[in-house]
Structures are given as C-alpha cells and as structure tokens.
N, C-alpha and C positions, 0 to 999 in steps of 0.2 A: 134633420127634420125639415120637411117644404112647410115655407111661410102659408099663413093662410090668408085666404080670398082678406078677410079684416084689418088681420095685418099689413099688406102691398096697400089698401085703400089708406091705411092710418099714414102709412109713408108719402104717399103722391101728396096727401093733404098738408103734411107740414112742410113738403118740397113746393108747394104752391105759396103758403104761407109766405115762406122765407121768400119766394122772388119778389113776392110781393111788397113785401118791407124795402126791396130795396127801390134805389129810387132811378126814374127811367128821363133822362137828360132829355134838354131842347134840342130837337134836328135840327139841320139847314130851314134859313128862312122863320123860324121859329122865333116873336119876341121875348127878349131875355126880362125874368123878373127878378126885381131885387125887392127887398122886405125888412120893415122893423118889427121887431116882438115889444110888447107890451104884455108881461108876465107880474100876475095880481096872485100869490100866493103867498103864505108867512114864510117869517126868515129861513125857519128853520130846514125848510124844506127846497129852498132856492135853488142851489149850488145842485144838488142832486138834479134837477130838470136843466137846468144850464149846461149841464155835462155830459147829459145822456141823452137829452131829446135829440131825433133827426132835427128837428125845425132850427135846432141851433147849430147840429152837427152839418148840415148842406148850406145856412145861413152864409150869404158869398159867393155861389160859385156860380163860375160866368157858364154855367151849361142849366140854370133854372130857366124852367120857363114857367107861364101862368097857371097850367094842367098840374103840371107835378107840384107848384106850391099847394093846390086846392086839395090835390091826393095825400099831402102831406099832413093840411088841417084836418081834413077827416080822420088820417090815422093817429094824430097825437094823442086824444081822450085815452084811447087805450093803450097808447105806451105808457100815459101819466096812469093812467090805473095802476099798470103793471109794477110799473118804478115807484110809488105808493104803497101798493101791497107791501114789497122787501121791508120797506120800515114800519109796517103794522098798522096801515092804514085801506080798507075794506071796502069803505063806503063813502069815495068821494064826490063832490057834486062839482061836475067840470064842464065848462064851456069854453068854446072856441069860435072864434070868429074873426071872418078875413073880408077887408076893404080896401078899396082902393081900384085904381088901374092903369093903365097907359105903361104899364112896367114898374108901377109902383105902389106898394100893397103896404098895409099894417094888418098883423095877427095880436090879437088879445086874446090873450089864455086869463082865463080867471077860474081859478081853483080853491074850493074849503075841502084840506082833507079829512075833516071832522074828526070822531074822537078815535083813538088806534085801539085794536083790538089786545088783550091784557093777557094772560097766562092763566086759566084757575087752575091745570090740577096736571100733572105729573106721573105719568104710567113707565116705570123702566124697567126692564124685566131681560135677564140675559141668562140663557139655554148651554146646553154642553155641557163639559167636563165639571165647570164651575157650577155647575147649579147641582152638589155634591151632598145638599142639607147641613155640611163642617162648619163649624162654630169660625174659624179662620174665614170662607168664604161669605158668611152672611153677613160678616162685620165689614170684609169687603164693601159686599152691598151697601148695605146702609152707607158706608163712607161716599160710595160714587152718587148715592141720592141724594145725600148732603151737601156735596160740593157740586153738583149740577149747577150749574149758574144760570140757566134762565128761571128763576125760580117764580112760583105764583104771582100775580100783583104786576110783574114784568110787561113793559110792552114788548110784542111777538114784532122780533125783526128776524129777518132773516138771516141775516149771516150770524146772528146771536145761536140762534137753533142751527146751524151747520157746525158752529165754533162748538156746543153743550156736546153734541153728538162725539163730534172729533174726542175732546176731553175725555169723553166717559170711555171709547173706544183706546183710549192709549194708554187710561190706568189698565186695562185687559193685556194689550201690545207689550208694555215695560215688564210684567211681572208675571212670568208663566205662561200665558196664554200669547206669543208671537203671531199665530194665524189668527185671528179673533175679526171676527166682524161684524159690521150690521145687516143685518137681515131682514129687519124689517121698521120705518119709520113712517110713522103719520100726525099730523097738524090738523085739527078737526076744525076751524073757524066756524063762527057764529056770529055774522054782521049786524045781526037785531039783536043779540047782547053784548057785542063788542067785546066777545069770549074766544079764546082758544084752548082745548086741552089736548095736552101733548102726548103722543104712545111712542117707546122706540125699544126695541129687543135686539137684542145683541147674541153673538152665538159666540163662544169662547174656542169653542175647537178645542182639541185636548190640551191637557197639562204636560209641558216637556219640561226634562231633564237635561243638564248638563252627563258630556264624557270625556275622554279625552282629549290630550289635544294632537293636533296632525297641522304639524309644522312643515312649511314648505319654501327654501328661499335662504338656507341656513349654506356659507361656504366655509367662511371667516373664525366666527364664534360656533361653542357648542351650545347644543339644544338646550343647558342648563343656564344658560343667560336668559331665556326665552319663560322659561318653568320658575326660577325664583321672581318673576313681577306679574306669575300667574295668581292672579284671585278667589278661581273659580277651584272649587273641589269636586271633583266627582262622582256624579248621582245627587248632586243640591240640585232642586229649582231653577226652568230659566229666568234670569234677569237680565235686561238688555242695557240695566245700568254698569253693571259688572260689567258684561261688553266692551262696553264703553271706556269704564277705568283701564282697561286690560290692553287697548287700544292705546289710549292718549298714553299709559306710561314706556309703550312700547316706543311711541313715535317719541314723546319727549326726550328720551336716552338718545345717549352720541351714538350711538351703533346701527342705526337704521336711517335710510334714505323714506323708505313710505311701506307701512306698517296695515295691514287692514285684517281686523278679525270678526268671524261671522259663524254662523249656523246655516246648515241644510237642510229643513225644515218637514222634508219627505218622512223622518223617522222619529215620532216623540220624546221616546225613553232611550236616553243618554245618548244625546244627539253629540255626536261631534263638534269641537271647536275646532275651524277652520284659522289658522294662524298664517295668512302668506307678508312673507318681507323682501325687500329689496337693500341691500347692507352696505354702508356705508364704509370706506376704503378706512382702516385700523390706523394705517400710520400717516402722521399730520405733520407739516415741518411749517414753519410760519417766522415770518423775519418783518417788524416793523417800527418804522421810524415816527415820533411826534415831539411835539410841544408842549409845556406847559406854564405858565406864571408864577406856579408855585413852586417847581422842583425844575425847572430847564429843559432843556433840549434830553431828549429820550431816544436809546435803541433798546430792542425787546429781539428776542430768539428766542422761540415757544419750538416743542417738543412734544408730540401727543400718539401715545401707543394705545390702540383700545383693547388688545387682546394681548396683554403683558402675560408672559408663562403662558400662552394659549389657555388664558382659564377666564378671558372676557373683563379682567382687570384694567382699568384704564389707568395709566403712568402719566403724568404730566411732570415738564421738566420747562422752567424759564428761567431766563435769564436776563434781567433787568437795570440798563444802568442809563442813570441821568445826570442832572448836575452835582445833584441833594443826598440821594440817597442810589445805592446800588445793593440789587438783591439776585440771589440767588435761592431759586424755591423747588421742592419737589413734593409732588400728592400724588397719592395711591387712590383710587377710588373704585369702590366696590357696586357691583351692579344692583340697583336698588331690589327687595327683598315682597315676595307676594303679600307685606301689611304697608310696603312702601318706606319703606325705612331705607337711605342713603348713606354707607359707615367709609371714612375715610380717614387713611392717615397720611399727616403734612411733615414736611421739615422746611427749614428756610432759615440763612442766616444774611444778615444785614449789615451793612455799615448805611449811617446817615449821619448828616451834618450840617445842623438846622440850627438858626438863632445862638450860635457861639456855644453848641452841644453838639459833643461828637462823642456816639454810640458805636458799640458794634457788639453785634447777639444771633443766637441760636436761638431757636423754638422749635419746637416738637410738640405734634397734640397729636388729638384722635378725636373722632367727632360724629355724632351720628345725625340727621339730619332728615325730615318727616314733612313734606307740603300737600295739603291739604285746601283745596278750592284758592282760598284767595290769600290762605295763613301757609306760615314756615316756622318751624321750630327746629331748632339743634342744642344737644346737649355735649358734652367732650369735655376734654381735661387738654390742656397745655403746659408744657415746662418751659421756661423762661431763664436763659443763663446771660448775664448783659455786664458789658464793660461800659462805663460812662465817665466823659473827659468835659470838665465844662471849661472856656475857657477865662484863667484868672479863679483857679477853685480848685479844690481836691480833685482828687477821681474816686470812684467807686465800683465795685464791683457787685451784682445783686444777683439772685436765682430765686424761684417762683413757681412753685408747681400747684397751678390753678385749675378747679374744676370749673363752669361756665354752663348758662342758658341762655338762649336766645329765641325773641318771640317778634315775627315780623308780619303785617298784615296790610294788603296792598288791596285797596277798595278802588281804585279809580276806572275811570271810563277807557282810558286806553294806557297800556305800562309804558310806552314807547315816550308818545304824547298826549301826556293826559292832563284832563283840560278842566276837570271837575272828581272830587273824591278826595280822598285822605291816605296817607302812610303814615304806619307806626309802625312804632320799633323800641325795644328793651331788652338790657343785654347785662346781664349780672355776673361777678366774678367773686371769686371766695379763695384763701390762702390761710395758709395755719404752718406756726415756726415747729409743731412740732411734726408737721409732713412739707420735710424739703423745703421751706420757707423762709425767706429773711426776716420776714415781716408778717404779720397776722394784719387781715385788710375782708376786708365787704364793699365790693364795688357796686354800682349802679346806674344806669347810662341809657338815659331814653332820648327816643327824637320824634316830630313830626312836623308832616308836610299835608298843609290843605290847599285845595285848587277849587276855587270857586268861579265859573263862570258871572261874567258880567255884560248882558244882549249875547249878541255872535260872534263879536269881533274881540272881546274883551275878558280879561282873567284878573284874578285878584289872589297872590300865593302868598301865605304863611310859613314860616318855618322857627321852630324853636328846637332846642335842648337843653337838657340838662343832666348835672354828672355828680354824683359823690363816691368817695373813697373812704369810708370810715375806718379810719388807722390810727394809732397814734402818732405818728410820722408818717412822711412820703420817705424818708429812708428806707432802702432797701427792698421798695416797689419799681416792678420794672419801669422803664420813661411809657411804654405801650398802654402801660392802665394805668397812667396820671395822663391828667388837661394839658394840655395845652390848644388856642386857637387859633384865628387870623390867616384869610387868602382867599380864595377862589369864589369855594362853596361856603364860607361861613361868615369870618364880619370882613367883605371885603373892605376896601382902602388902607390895610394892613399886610405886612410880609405875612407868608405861609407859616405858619405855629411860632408866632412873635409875639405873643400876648400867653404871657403865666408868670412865672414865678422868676424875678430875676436872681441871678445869683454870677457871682462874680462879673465877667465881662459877658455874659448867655442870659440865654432865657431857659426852665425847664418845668417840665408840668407841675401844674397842681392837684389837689384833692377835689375842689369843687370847681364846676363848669356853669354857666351858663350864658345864652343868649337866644335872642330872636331876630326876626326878620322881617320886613313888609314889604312886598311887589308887587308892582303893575304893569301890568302887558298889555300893550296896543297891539293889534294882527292887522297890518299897513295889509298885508295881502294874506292869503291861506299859506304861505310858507314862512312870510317875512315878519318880523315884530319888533319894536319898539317899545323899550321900558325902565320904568323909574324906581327907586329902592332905599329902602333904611336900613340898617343891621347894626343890632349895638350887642354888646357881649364881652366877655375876661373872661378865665382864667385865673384861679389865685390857692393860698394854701390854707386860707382860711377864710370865713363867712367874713367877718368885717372887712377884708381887703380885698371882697369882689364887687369891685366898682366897676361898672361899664364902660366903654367906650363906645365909639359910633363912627361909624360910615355909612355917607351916603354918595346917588352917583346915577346915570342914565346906561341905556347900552343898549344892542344890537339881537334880537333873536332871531334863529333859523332852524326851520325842521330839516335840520340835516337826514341821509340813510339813515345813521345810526344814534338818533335821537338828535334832541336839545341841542343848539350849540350856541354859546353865549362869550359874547364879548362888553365887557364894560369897562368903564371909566369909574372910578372910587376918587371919592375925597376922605382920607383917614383924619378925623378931626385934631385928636390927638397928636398925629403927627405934624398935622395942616400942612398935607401934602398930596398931590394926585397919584394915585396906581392906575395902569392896566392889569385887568384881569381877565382869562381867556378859560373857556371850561368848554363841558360836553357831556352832556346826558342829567342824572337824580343821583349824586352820590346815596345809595340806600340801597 
C-alpha cells in the first residue's frame, strides 16, 4: 500500500523534530560556554531531571557555546513536561531562566509539578476465542481485573500502565492463548480533574492444543528417555508452564548438553511439541585427588555409564579411599518419570576407622526421590549389615532393614554462594526386630543453616542440629544411625566424630545429638573473607550426659569454582588445644 500525502508529512515532522533535540556544537572561533544549574524542584522528583535533562546531559562539553546553551533553555520546559507526564504529572508550572555572560551563565529551573493525575476507572475487555461466554473463561476475566495492579485511586505513571498491560497480556500468553495480543490501548487524561480512565482490549487469538512430540537430536539414548519426563498429554490445553517443566527437566538430567522445547504456532489444534537436543557423551571416567582434616589425604576413581543396557540407565561406579575410611559404592539410576519422580538403587560397602572404632558394612537401599521448586523429598528402604570392632571392647555384629523419609528445602539467594536465606532438612528412619532387624528404633535427624546478610560486605550464619534414636539400646543399631560429632563442618576445634559415647579405648555414637553454631563473615574483597566462630555441641547416649562442648577460632573464606572454601584455626576447649580445619562448599 503507497503511504499517503499525511502520512510522508507526519514523518518529515518528527524527522525535523528529532534533529532538533539534538544539539548543534561551537564552530571555530566560536566562545565556549560553560554553566551551573540551579534546579528548585521537590525531592522526589530530582534524580529523574538530573538524568535525563539535555542541560545536564551536554553540562561540560568543551564544544558549548552561548547559542546552543539558550536553544537548550528554551527546550527544557518541554522535556520537563514530557519526563513529568511518565510519573503522572499534567500540569506543571515551569520556568527557566539564563544569566550571566562572557562564557559564563547560570540556569534556574524552578519547577511545581503540582498534583499528579490519579486512576478513576478501568475498562479491560479481551476479544477472540476466549471471549467464549464459558463459566472457566469469565472467572478468567474477573481474575485479570482483579489482579490488574494500577488500580483506582493509583497515581497514572507510566511505566506502571506498560508493566498492568504486560501482566494482563501474559496471564493470556502462559495458558492457551500463545498468540494473544493487544489491540487496542488508551489513557484518557483529564488535567482539570487530575483524572485518568484507563481502556485496553486484548485479542486472545485461538485456543491451542498440545500433540505429539517430534523429537529431534536423539543418537545415544532412545526416544523413551525423552517420553518418561514428558508432562504434556495429548489434546490437553497449551501451557507455557508445562513447557517449561518439560524443558528444565530435560536440561537438568545428565544426558543432554542443551535441551530446547517449543511450539509452531502456524496450527492451533494439537500443535506439535518441538523437542531438539544436543547429548551428552554416555561414558565418564574421572580420577581425583584431595585433602581433607577430617578423614586425610584422598584418591577417588568415578565411573559413569548413562545408557547402561542401552535403556538410558545411568551406572555409577566409585571408588573411594582415604586415611579414615575406604569406600567402595555402586547406583543404578533411573531417568526421572513424566510426575518427576527419580528411582534409584545403591550398594556400597565400607571399612572406616574413626575415634578407636573400626567398622566394615554393606548397605543396599532403593530410593525414590521428587524436587520440586526449591523442596526435595525421598523415600526408600536400606539394609544395613556391619561388623563393629571398638578398641579395648567387644565386637559386635548388627543388621537393619530400615525404611526412611527425607525432606530438604533450600530458600537461599544463591545455592553456590549464598548470602541470605535458610536450609532445612529432616531425615527420619524406622526398624522393627520382627522385619530383619536387631533392634526396634525411630530415628530423627534435623538440621539448619540461616544466612543473614549484614550492609554489603557482611554475613551472619547459624547452624544447628539435632538428633534422637528412640530405642531401648544403641545395641544392635547400625554406627550410621547413631551420633556421633566433632571436625570440619560441625564443632570444629575437635577430631572428626570424637565426641559420643566413649567405650573402651574409642568413641561410638549415640542416641541423642545436638549442637549449634555462630559466624561471622567479613568480605575483605567480593571473593575474599574473613571470620570468627562459636560451635558448642555432644553426642551422648542419653539426655543427662549431653553436655556440651565448645569451640571457638578465626579463619580464611574464598569463593572458590566450586563453592565455599574454608579454612580455620579451632581452639577445642575441652581439649585446650588448637586444630586446623580445612573444608569446601554446605555439607547439606
């Protein structure tokens, strides 16, 4: 279609406009002016003219001269109008005025934006598929008139009525309506009542359907790794949330490099899911060396299959030995399921030899495992078969076939390094002699961690737990679900699990747990940190003999890659002695 004669004119004029605004420098020979402002407007208004006026934006530059300052005060009023209007102000009374000379001027701006224009009344109205007269879509309605948030009474800014529009346009977008738009938006002002009422209609475009999916990207694994952490059924409703989950649990899983799932919008009704993936290499060999204060020098030999049997099973295989303890572990795990549900089975057998206590055990469980926004839950069952040698004491021998819940909830600002929020955690266990059991027990085991920021530079962490084993004996409970504490992450200025229950020439757990923690963190730089600490806590086999202990001590933080890394100095009172302790990352 040729533009018309009105139209080319509407163009030239704001092509005129805009040269105009800008601003046309001293030539040769030209005196340079320089200028203070003297700006008379309420606070709240300040910052907004200081950042966007020309007169402050050109204020400096060795190319003014005395023509373009005077071009500049003539055009302020009506940029100050214009940057006035945005926050709901109509009718202001503005002067400007420039003094001075020989290259040296002062401007006074004196501005009353008087009173801003208010919201009275709300017109929302949205055409298409959805305006169906269905008892579902009218409660819609109502819902997006409700949660409109400029509401009556409101002062009319402007990015407030961009931000309501958006809103109301993306509850249409997330749920059925993908193509949905606005059509039509208007702002009626009334600067002699200091009134605006608002109109805006929205056009939904049709209602689409999900269909199948068309998976694209697949060498490795089969298409049925892709179908069980599908969400989406078949001729349901689109939702872009669903999308979404269907997405994130693709990319989350070890089997994909970068995961992107979508609609092609061309066809409503049982629109195709678009699934393309790029897959990550199945087999993983990994060899590594560390340190630790509580268990010694460390080698590890990891093993990772992702398409074990070519059926998208992932095998993991390590191999674990330190000073303390040496493991030997293997998990099956299954590719999580379209409700999200992760089912795994473990084996793993141990020798450790900690505190004048030398174990060595099997365990076998199975576990199913469910996250959920910022929570994690698993439930399973573990068998527990353990040889125990203490030294200067019997030995004993114990088995345990425990069921188990676990509920963990991580609220903080960042998981890595987080700086402010909380974790929690509770972890219950249950045994009965007449299912495979030594011992009939009710376990219980919570923890948390808060992070409170203090200014920018400054943190303040908590941490407690606490633990009971309702038994009538620690007899013939495995040493894994009894206490014991003391080392790194828990009271440091004490050896690693040196605090429970002594017995002969060792230490071995108890029934009840507790302790807390107090720290503070200086951030010398954004990587570096400085910090001081309390931790008092036992281990015991019964409530009258959990008496505390206490360590305190200074130490070293660093946002290493891979989180946290902490090194401190401990004084174990108890012992009245100094440790080094050396750690890395939230045990949690």
């Amino acid at each position: 279609m040729k533009p018309s004669a009105l139209t080319v004119l509407a163009s030239l004029c704001s092509l005129a406009l805009l040269l105009l605004s800008q601003p046309v420098f001293a030539s040769e020979g030209q005196q340079l002016a320089t200028y203070d402002i003297e700006l008379q407007i309420p606070p709240e208004q300040r910052s907004l003219m200081q950042e966007h006026l020309d007169l402050y934006r050109w204020r400096g530059s060795e190319r003014m001269d005395e023509a373009q300052l005077q071009r500049l005060v003539r055009l302020a009023p009506e940029q100050i109008r214009a940057f006035l209007a945005t926050e709901g102000f109509y009718a202001p009374l503005i002067a400007a005025k420039m003094t001075g000379k020989s290259g040296k001027y002062r401007v006074k701006l004196t501005i009353e934006p008087g009173e801003p224009v208010r919201v009275t009344s709300i017109d929302l109205q949205v055409t298409g598929a959805f305006n169906d007269d269905s008892a579902e879509n009218r409660a819609r309605l109502n819902k997006m008139r409700s949660d409109w948030s400029l509401r009556p009474g409101a002062v009319f800014r402007h990015d407030n009525w961009e931000s309501a529009k958006r809103n109301a346009l993306k509850s249409l977008l997330l749920d059925r309506y993908p193509t949905a738009s606005i059509t039509d938006s208007r702002a009626l002002v009334h600067p002699q009542t200091n009134s605006v009422e608002l109109q805006a209609t929205l056009d939904s475009g049709p209602g689409f359907t999900f269909g199948e999916l068309k998976i694209q990207g697949l060498d490795r694994y089969p298409a049925t790794l892709v179908e069980r952490m599908n969400p989406i059924t078949p001729g349901e409703p689109y939702s872009q949330i669903k999308l979404l989950n269907f997405q994130s649990r693709l990319q989350d899983s070890p089997y994909f490099e970068r995961a992107d799932v979508s609609i092609n919008t061309a066809q409503p009704s049982r629109v195709p899911v678009q699934v393309d993936l790029v897959e990550n290499k199945s087999q993983k060999l990994g060899l590594g060396i560390g340190m630790s204060t509580d268990t010694g020098p460390r080698i590890l030999l990891d093993h990772r299959d992702l398409n074990f049997l070519d059926r998208a099973w992932g095998l993991g295989s390590t191999l674990k030995l330190d000073q303390k303890q040496q493991t030997l572990s293997s998990n099956l795990q299954l590719p999580a399921n379209a409700q999200g549900y992760r089912d795994n089975l473990n084996a793993q057998m141990e020798r450790t030899d900690i505190s004048g206590e030398v174990t060595q055990k099997l365990i076998m469980g199975a576990k199913r495992a469910f996250v959920h926004d910022k929570t994690e839950s698993a439930f399973g069952i573990n068998y527990f078969i353990e040889t125990q040698h203490v030294q200067g004491s019997i030995s004993a021998r114990n088995s345990t076939l425990s069921p188990f819940y676990s509920w963990t909830l991580r609220n903080v600002d960042d998981l890595l390094y987080p700086s402010s929020g909380y974790l929690l955690n509770f972890k219950t266990d249950v045994a009965a002699r007449s299912l495979l059991s030594d011992q009939d027990f009710l376990r219980g085991h919570g923890r948390a961690v808060y992070f409170y920021p203090v200014g920018t530079r400054d943190q303040f962490i908590l941490h407690g737990e606490l633990g009971i084993v309702a038994a009538r004996s620690r007899n013939g409970i495995p040493s894994d679900l009894l206490f014991r504490t003391g080392g790194d992450q828990t009271v440091r200025g004490y050896a690693y699990q040196s605090l429970g229950v002594p017995q002969g020439q060792g230490v071995v757990g108890g029934r009840y747990l507790a302790l807390a923690s107090a720290e503070y963190v200086h951030w010398l730089t954004p990587a570096w940190g400085a910090a001081i600490f309390i931790d008092g806590g036992n281990a015991a086999d019964t409530l009258g003999s959990l008496k505390p202990v206490y360590g305190y001590g200074s130490g070293a933080r660093w946002k290493s890659p891979v989180g946290p890394l902490n090194l401190d100095l401990a004084y174990g009172q108890l012992e009245q002695k100094l440790r080094l302790h050396f750690s890395v990352g939230f045990n949690f």
